[in-house]
C-alpha positions in Angstrom: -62.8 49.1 60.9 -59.9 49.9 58.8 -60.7 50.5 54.8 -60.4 47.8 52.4 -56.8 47.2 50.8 -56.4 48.1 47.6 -53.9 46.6 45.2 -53.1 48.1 41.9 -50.6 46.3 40.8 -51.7 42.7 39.1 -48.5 40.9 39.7 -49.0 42.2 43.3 -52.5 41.5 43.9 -52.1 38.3 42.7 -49.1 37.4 44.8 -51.1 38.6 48.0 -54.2 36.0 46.7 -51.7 33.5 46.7 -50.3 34.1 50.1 -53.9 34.7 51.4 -55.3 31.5 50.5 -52.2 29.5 51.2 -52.3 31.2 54.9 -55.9 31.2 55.0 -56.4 34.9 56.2 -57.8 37.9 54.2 -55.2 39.7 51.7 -54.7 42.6 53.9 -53.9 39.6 56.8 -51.5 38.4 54.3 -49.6 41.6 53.4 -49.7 43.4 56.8 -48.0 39.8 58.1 -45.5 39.5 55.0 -44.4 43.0 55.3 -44.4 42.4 59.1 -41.9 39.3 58.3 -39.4 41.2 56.2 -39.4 43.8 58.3 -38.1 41.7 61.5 -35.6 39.9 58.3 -34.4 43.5 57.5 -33.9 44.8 61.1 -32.0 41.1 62.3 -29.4 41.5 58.9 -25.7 41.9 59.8 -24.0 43.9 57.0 -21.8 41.7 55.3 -18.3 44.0 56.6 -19.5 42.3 59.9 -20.0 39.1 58.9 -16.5 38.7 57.1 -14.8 40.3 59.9 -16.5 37.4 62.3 -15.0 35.1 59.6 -11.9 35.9 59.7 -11.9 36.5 63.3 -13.0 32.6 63.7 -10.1 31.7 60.6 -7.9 32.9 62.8 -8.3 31.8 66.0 -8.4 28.3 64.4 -5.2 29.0 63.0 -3.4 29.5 66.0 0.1 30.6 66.3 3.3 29.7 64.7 2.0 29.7 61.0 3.8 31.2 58.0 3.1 33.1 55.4 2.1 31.6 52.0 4.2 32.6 49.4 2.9 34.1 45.9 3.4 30.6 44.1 1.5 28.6 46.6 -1.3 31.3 46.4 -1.5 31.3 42.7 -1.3 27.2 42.4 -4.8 27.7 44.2 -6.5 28.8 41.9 -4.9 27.2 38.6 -5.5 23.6 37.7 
């Protein structure tokens, strides 16, 4: 049997009662499961570079051809009112 967890920090033992009871498990259930969770969030996060680049790349091929560019006015009438 693995030794008892022990949580020093109040805010932090607190929020680990909280999850506990709301999942009904013990608070080292609650933690290994919560830091189990983030973990699979961390490792599944595309870096934002990637996800703009998929945006534009999808901005684009909506686009389509034939287009023009936007001259300075038009671009600065955006974002006046």
């Amino acid at each position: 049997m693995a030794a008892p967890l022990n949580i020093r920090n109040p805010l932090a033992r607190e929020l680990a009662r909280k999850l506990a009871g709301l999942r009904n498990v013990t608070i080292t259930e609650a933690v290994v499961g919560a830091l189990e969770a983030e973990l699979r969030r961390e490792q599944a996060r595309v870096p934002l570079a990637q996800r703009l680049e998929r945006l534009a790349d999808q901005a684009l091929a909506k686009a389509g051809s034939g287009g023009r560019e936007v001259r300075e006015d038009e671009r600065d009438a955006l974002w006046t009112r």
